[in-house]
C-alpha atoms as an extended CHARMM CRD file, in Angstrom:
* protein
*
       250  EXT
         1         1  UNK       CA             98.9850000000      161.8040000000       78.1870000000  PROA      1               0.0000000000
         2         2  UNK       CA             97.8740000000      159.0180000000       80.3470000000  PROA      2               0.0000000000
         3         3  UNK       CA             95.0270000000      156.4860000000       79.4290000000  PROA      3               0.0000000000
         4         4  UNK       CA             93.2490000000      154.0920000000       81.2460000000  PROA      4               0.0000000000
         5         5  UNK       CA             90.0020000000      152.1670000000       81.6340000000  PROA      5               0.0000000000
         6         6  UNK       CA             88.2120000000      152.6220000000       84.5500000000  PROA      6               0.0000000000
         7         7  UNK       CA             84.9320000000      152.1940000000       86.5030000000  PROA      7               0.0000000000
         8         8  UNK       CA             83.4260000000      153.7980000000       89.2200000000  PROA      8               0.0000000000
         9         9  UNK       CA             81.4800000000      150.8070000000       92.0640000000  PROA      9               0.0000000000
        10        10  UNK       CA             79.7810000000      148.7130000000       90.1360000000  PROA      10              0.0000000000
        11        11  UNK       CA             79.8270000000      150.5560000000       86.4420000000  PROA      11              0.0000000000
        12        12  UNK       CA             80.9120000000      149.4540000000       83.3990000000  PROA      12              0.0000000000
        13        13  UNK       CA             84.6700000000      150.1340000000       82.7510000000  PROA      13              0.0000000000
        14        14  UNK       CA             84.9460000000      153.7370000000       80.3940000000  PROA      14              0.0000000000
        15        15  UNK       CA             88.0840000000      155.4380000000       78.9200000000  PROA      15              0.0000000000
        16        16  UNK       CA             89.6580000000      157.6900000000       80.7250000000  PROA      16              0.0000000000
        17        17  UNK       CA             92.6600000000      159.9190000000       81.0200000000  PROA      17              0.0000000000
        18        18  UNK       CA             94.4930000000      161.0230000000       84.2830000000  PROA      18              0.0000000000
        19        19  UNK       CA             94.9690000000      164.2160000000       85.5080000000  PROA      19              0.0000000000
        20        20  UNK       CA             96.9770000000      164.8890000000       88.3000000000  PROA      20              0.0000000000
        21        21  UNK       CA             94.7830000000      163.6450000000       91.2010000000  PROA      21              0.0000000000
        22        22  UNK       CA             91.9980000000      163.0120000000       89.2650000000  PROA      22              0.0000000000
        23        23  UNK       CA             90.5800000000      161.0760000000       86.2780000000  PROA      23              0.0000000000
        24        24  UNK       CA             89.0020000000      162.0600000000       83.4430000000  PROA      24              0.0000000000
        25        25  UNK       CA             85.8950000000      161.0300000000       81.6220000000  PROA      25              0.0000000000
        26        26  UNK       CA             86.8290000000      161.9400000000       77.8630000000  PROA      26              0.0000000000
        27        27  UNK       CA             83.6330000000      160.8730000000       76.8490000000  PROA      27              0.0000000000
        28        28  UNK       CA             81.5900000000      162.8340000000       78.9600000000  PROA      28              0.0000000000
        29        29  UNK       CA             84.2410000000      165.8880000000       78.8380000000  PROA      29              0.0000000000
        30        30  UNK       CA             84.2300000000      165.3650000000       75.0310000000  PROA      30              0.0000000000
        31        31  UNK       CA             80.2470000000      166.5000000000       75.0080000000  PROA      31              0.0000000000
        32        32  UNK       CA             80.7920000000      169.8320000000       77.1500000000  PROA      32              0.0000000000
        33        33  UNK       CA             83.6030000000      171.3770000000       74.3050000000  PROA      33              0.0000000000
        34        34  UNK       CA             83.5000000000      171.7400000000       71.0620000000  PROA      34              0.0000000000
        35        35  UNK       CA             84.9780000000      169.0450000000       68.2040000000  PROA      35              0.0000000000
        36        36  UNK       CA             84.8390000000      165.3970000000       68.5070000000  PROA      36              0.0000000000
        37        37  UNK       CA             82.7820000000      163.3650000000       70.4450000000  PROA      37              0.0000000000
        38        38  UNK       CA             85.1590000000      160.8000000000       72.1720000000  PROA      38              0.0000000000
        39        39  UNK       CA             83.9910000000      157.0620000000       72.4830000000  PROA      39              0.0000000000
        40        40  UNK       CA             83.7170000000      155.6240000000       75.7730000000  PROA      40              0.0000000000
        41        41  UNK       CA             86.3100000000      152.9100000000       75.6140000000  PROA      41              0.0000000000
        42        42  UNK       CA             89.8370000000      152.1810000000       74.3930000000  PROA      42              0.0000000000
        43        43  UNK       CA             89.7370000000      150.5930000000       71.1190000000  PROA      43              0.0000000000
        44        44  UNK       CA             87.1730000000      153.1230000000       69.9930000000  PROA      44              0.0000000000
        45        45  UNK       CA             89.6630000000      155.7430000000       70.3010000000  PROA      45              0.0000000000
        46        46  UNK       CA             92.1210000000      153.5220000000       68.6790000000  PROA      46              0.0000000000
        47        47  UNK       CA             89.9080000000      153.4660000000       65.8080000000  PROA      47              0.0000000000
        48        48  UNK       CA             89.0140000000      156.9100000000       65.6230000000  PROA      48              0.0000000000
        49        49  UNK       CA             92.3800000000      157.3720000000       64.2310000000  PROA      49              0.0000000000
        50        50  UNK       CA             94.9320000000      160.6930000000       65.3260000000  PROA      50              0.0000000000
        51        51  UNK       CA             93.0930000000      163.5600000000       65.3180000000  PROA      51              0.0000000000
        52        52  UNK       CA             91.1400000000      161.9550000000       67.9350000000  PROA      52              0.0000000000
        53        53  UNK       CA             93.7490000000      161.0820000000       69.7310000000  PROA      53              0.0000000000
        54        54  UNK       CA             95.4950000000      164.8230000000       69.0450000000  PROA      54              0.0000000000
        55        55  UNK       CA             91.8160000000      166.0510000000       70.8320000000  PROA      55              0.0000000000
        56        56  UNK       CA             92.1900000000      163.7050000000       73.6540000000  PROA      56              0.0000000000
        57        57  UNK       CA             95.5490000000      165.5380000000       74.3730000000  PROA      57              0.0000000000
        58        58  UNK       CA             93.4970000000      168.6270000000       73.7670000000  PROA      58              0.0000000000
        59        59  UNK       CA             91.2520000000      168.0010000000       76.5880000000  PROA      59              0.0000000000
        60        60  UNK       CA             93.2560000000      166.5300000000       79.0800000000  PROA      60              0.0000000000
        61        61  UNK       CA             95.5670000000      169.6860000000       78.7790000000  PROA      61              0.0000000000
        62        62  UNK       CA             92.6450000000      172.1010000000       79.1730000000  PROA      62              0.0000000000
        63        63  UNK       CA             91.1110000000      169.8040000000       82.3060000000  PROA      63              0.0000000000
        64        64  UNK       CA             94.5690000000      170.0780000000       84.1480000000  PROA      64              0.0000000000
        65        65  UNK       CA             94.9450000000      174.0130000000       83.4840000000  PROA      65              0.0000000000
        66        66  UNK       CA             91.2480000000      174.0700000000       85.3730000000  PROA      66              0.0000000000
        67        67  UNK       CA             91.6620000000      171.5670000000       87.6020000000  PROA      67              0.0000000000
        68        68  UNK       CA             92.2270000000      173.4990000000       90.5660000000  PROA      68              0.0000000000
        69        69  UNK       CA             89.1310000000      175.4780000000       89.9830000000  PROA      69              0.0000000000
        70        70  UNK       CA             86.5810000000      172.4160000000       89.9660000000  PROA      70              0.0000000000
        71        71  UNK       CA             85.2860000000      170.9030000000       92.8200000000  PROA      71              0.0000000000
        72        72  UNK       CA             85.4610000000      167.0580000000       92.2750000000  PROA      72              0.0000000000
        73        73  UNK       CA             82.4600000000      166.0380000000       94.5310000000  PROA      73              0.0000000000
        74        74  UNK       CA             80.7090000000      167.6590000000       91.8830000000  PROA      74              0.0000000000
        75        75  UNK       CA             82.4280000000      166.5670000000       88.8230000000  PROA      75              0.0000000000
        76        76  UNK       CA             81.9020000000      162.9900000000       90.2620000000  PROA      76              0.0000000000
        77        77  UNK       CA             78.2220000000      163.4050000000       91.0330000000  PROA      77              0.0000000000
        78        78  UNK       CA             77.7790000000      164.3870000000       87.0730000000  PROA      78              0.0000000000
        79        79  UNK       CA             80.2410000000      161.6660000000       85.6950000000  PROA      79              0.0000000000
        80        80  UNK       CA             82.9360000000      164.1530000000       84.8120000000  PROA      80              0.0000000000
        81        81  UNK       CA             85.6780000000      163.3280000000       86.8600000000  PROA      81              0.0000000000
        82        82  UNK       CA             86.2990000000      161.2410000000       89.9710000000  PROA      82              0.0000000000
        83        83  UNK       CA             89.2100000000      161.3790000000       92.7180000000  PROA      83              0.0000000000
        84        84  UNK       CA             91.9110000000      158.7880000000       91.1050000000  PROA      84              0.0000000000
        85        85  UNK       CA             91.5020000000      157.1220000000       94.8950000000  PROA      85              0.0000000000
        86        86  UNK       CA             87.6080000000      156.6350000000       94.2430000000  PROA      86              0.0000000000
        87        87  UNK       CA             87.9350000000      154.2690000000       90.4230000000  PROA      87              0.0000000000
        88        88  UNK       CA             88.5600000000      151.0540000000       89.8950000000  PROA      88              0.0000000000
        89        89  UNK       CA             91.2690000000      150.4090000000       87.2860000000  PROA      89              0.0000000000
        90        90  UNK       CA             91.0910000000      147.6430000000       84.7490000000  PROA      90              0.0000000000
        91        91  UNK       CA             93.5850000000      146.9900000000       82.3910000000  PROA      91              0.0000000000
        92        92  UNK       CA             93.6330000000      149.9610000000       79.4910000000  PROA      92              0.0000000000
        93        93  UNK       CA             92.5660000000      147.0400000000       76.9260000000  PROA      93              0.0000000000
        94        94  UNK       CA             90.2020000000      144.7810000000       78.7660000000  PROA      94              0.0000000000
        95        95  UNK       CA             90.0310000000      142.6070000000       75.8920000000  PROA      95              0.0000000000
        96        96  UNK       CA             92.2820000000      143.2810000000       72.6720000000  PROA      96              0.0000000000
        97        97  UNK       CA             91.0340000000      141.8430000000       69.4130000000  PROA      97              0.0000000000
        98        98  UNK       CA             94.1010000000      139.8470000000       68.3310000000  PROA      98              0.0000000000
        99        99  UNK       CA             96.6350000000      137.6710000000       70.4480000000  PROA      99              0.0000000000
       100       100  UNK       CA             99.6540000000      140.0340000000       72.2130000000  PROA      100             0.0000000000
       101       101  UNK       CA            102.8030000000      138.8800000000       69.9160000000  PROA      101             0.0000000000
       102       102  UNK       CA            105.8780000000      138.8750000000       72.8770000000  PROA      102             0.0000000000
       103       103  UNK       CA            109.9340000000      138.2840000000       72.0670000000  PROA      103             0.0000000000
       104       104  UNK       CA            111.3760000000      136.2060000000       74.1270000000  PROA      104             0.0000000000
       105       105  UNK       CA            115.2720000000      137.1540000000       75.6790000000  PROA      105             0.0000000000
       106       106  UNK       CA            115.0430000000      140.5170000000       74.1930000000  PROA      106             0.0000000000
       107       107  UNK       CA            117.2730000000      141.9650000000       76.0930000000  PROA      107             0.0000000000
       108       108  UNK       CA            121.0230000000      140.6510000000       76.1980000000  PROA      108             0.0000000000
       109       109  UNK       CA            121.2700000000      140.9120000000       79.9690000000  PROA      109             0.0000000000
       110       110  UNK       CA            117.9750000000      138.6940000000       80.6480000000  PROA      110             0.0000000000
       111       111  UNK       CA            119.5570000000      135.7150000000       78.3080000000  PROA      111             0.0000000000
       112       112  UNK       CA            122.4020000000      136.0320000000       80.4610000000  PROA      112             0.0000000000
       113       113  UNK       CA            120.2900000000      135.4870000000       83.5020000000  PROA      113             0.0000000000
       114       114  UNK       CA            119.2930000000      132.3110000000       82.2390000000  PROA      114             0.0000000000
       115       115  UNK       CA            122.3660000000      131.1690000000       81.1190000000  PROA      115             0.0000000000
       116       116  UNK       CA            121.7030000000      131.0490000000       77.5420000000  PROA      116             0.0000000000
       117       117  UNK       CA            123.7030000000      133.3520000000       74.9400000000  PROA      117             0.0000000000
       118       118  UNK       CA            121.5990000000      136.1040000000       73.4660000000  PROA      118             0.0000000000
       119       119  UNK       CA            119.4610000000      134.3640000000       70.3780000000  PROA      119             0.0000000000
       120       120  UNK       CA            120.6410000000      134.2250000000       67.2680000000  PROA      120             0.0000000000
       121       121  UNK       CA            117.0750000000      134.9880000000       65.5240000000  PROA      121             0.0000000000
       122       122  UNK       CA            113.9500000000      136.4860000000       68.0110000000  PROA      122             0.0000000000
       123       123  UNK       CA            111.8810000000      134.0300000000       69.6930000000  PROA      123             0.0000000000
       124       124  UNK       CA            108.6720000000      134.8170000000       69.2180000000  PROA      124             0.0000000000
       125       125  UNK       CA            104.9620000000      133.7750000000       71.2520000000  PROA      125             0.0000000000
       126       126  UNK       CA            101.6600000000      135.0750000000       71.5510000000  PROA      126             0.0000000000
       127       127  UNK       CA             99.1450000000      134.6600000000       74.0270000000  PROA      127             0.0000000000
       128       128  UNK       CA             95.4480000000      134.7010000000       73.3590000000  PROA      128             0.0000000000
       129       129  UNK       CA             92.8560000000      137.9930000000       74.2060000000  PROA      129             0.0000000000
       130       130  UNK       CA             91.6160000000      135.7770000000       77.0740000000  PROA      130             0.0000000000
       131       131  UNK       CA             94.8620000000      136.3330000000       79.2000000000  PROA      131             0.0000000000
       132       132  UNK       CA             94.6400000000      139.9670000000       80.0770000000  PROA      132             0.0000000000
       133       133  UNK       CA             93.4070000000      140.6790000000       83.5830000000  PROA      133             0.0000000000
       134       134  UNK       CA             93.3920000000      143.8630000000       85.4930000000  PROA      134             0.0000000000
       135       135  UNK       CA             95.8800000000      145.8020000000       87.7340000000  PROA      135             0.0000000000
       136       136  UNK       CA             95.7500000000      143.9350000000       91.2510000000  PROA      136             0.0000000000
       137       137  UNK       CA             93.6770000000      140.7700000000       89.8010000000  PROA      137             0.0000000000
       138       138  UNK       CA             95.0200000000      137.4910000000       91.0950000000  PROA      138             0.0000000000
       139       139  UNK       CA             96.6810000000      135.3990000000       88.5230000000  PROA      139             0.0000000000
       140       140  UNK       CA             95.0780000000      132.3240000000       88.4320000000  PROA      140             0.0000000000
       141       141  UNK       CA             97.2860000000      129.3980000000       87.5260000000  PROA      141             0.0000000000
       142       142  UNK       CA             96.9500000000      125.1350000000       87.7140000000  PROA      142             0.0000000000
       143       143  UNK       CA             98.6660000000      124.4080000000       90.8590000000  PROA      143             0.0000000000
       144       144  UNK       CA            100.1000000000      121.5230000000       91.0530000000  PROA      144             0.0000000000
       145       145  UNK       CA            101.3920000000      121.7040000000       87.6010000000  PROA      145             0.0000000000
       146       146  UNK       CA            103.8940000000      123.5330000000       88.2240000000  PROA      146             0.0000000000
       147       147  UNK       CA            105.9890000000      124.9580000000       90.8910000000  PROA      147             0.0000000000
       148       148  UNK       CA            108.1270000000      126.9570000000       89.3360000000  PROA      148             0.0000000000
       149       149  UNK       CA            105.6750000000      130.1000000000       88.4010000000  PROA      149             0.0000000000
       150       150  UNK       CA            108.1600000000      133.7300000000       87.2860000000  PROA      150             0.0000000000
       151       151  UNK       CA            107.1360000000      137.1910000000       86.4100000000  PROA      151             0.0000000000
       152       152  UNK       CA            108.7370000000      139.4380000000       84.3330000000  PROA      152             0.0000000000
       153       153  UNK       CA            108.1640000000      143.4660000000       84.0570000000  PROA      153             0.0000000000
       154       154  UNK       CA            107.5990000000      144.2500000000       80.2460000000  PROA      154             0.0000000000
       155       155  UNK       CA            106.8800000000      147.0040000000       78.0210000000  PROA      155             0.0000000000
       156       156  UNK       CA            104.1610000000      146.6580000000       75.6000000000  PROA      156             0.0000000000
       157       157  UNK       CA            103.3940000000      148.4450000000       72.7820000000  PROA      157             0.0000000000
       158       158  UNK       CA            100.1150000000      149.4530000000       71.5360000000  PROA      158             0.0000000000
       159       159  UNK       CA             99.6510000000      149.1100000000       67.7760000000  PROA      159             0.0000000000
       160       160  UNK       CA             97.2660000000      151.8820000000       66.4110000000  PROA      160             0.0000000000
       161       161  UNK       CA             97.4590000000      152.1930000000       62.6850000000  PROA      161             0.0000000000
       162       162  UNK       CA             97.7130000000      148.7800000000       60.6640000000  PROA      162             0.0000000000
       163       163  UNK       CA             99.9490000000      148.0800000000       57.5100000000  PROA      163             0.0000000000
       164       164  UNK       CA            102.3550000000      145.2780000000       55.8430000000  PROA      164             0.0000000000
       165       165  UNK       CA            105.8670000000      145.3990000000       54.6100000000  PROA      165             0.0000000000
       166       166  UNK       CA            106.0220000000      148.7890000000       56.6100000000  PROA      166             0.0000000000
       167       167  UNK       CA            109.8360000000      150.1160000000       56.8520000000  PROA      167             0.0000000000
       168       168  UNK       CA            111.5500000000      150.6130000000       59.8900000000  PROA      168             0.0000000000
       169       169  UNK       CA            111.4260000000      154.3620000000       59.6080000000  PROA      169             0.0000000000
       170       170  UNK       CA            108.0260000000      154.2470000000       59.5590000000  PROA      170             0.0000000000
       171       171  UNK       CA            107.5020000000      151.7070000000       62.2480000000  PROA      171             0.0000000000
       172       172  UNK       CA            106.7890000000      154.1190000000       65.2750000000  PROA      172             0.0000000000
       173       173  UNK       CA            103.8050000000      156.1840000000       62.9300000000  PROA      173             0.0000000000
       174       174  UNK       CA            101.9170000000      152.7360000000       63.3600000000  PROA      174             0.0000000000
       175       175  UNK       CA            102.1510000000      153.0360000000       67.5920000000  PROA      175             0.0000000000
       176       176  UNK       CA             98.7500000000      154.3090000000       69.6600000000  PROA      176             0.0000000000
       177       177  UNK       CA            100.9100000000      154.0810000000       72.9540000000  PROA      177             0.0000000000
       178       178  UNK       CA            102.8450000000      152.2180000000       75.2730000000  PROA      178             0.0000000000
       179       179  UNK       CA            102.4400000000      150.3320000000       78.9030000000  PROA      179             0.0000000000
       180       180  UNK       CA            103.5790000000      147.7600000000       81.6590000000  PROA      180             0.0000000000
       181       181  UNK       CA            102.5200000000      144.5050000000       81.9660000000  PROA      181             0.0000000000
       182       182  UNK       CA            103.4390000000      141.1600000000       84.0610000000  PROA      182             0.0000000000
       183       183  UNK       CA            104.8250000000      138.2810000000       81.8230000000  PROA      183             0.0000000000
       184       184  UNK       CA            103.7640000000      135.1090000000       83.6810000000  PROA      184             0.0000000000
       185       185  UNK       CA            105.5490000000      131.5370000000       83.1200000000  PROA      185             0.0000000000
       186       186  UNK       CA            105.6580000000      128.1940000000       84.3450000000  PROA      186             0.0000000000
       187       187  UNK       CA            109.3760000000      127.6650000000       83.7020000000  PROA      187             0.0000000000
       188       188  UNK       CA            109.2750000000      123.9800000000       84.3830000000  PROA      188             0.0000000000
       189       189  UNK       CA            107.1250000000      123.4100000000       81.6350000000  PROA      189             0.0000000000
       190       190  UNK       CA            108.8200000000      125.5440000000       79.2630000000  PROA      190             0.0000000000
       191       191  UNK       CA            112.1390000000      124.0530000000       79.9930000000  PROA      191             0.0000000000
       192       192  UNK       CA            110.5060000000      120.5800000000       79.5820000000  PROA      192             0.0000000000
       193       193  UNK       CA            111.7370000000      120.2000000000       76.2470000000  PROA      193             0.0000000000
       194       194  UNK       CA            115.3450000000      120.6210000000       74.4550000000  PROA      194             0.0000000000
       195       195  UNK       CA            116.2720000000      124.0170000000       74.1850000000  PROA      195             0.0000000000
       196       196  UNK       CA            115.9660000000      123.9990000000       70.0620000000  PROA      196             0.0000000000
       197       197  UNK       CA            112.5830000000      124.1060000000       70.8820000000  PROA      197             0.0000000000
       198       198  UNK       CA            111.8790000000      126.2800000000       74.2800000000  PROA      198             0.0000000000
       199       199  UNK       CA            109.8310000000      128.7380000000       72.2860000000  PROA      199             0.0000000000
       200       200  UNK       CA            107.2960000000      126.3940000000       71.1660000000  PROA      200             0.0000000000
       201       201  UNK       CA            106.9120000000      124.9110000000       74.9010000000  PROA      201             0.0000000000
       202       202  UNK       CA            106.7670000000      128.4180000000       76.0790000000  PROA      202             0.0000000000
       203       203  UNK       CA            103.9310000000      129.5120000000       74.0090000000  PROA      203             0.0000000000
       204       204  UNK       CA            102.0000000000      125.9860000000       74.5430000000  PROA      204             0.0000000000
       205       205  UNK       CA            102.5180000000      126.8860000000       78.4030000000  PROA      205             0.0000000000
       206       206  UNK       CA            101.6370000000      130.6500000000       78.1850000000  PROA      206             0.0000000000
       207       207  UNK       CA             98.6770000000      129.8270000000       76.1080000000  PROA      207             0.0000000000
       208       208  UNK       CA             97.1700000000      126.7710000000       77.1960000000  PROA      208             0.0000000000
       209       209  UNK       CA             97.9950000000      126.5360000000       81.6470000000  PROA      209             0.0000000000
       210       210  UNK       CA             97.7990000000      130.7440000000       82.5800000000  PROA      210             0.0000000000
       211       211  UNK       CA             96.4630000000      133.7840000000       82.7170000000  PROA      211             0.0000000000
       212       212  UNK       CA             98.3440000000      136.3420000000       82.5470000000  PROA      212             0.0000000000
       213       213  UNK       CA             98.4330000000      139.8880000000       84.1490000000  PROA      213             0.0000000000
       214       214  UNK       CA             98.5600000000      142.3520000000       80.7300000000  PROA      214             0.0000000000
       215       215  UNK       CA             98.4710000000      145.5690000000       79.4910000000  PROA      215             0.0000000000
       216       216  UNK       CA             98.6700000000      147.8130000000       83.1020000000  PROA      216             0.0000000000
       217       217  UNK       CA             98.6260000000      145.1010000000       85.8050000000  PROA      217             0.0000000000
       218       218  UNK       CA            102.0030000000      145.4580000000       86.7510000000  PROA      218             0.0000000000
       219       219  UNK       CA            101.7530000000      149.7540000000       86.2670000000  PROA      219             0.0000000000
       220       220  UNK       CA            101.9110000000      151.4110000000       88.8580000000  PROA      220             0.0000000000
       221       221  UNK       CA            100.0370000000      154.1170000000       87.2690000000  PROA      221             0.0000000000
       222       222  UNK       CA             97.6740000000      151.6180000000       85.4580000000  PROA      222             0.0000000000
       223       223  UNK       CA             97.6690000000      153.3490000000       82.5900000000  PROA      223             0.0000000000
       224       224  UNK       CA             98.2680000000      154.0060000000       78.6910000000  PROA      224             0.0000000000
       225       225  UNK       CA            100.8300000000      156.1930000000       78.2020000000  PROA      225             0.0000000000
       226       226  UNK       CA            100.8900000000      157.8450000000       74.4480000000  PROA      226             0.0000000000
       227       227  UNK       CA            103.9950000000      160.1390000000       74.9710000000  PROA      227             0.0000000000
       228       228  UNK       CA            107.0670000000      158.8270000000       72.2370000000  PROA      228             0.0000000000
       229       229  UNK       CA            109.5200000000      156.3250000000       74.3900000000  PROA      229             0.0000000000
       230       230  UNK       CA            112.6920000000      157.5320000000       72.4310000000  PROA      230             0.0000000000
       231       231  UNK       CA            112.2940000000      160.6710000000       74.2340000000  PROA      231             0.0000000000
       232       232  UNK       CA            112.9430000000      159.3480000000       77.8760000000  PROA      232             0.0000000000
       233       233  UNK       CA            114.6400000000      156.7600000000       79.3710000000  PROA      233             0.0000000000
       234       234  UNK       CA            111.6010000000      154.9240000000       80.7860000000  PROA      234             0.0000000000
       235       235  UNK       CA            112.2110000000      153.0760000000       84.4260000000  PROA      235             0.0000000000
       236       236  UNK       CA            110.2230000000      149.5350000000       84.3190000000  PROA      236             0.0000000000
       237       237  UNK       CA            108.9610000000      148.3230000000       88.1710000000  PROA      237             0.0000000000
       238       238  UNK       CA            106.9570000000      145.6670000000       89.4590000000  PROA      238             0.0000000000
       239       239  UNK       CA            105.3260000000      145.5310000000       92.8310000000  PROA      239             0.0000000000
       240       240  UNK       CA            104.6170000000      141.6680000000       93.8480000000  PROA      240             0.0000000000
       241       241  UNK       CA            102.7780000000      141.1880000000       97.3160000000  PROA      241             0.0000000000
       242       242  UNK       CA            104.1150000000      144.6800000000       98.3420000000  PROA      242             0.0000000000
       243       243  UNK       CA            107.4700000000      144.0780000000       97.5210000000  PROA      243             0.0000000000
       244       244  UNK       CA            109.3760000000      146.6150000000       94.5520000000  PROA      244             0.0000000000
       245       245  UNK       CA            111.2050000000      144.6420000000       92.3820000000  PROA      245             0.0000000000
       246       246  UNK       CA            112.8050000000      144.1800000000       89.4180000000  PROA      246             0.0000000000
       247       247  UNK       CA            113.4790000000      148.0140000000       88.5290000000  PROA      247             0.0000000000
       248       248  UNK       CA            114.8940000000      148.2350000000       84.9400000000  PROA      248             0.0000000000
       249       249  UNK       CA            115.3060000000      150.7150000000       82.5240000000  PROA      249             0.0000000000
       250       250  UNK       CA            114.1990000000      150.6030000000       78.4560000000  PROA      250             0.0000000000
């Protein structure tokens, strides 16, 4: 099942789920079926714990076996369903609750890019709630401060369920979903500083000089996806200015 928080002109953003060509107002669908009545945006269905999120699944499987039966001019006139060409994505989160917690050189063959042997601990950095813009938003950055500005493609991962000292069996029961996002530096000012400390200069820069596109921006299917990674091999792209790049696989 894929999320995502859309809008439709100049309406405020909703949760959704899409469905083939089309995307789904769970809220709205939620009302016309019997069981529970879906919230209209992403955390709330976080909240609501699984067996929402087993109904969500529930509905968006019963839209798609009708889809080809409904007529979407009319599902769009009553706020049912739109065209996935006629929304306006935003990211699936528009504004999480706690900072996004990122490892730095997670992967052996990005430390080697750098130059640097893989870490010995994880390097970790957050960035604040305020960084997360939408799929196709501009980054904003100071310019002039720096003119070295990277990208990276990531995969985040949605926390659902909370807990402490949980063990690593257990780990993936505490995950709503997973998506793409764009990990934006200034690697002049995190290399500023003596590489015993990189990590610190990299959150100061991520936190305090850019926004950064989160959570769906770099998607091409600006979405939430709930499905369990460790059955797929999941292909990671960005598309800067037009261009594909970066295609990885996780």
């Amino acid at each position: 099942m894929r999320l995502c928080t859309y809008s439709v002109e100049t309406g405020v953003p909703r949760l959704g789920a899409e469905c083939g060509a089309a995307v789904l107002d769970l809220d709205r669908y939620s009302h016309l079926h019997e069981g529970l009545r879906l919230p209209t945006d992403m955390l709330a269905l976080i909240d609501a714990g699984p067996s929402a999120w087993r109904h969500a699944a529930d509905l968006c499987r019963r839209f798609l076996a009708e889809l080809s039966t409904h007529d979407l001019a009319q599902d769009a006139e009553a706020g049912l369903a739109f065209a996935a060409d006629r929304v306006q994505r935003h990211a699936p989160i528009v504004r999480p609750r706690k900072n996004v917690f990122c490892l730095g050189q997670n992967y052996a063959a990005h430390a080697a890019e750098s130059g640097s042997p893989p870490p010995t601990s994880p390097i970790y950095f957050t960035k604040p709630p305020t960084t997360v813009i939408g799929p196709g938003d501009a980054v904003p950055y100071p310019r002039g401060l720096t003119v070295r500005l990277d990208w990276e493609v990531e995969l985040g991962v949605i926390i659902g369920r909370g807990g402490r000292d949980i063990p690593e069996a257990g780990a993936l029961e505490h995950v709503f979903g997973y998506t793409i996002f764009n990990d934006v530096s200034a690697r002049d000012l995190q290399y500023r500083t003596s590489p015993a400390t990189v990590g610190q200069w990299d959150w100061q820069a991520r936190q305090q000089h850019q926004r950064h596109d989160l959570l769906g921006g770099a998607n091409p299917r600006r979405s939430l996806r709930r499905d369990d990674p460790r059955t797929r091999r999941l292909h990671l792209d960005r598309d800067p200015a037009g261009g594909r790049r970066w295609p990885q696989a996780t």
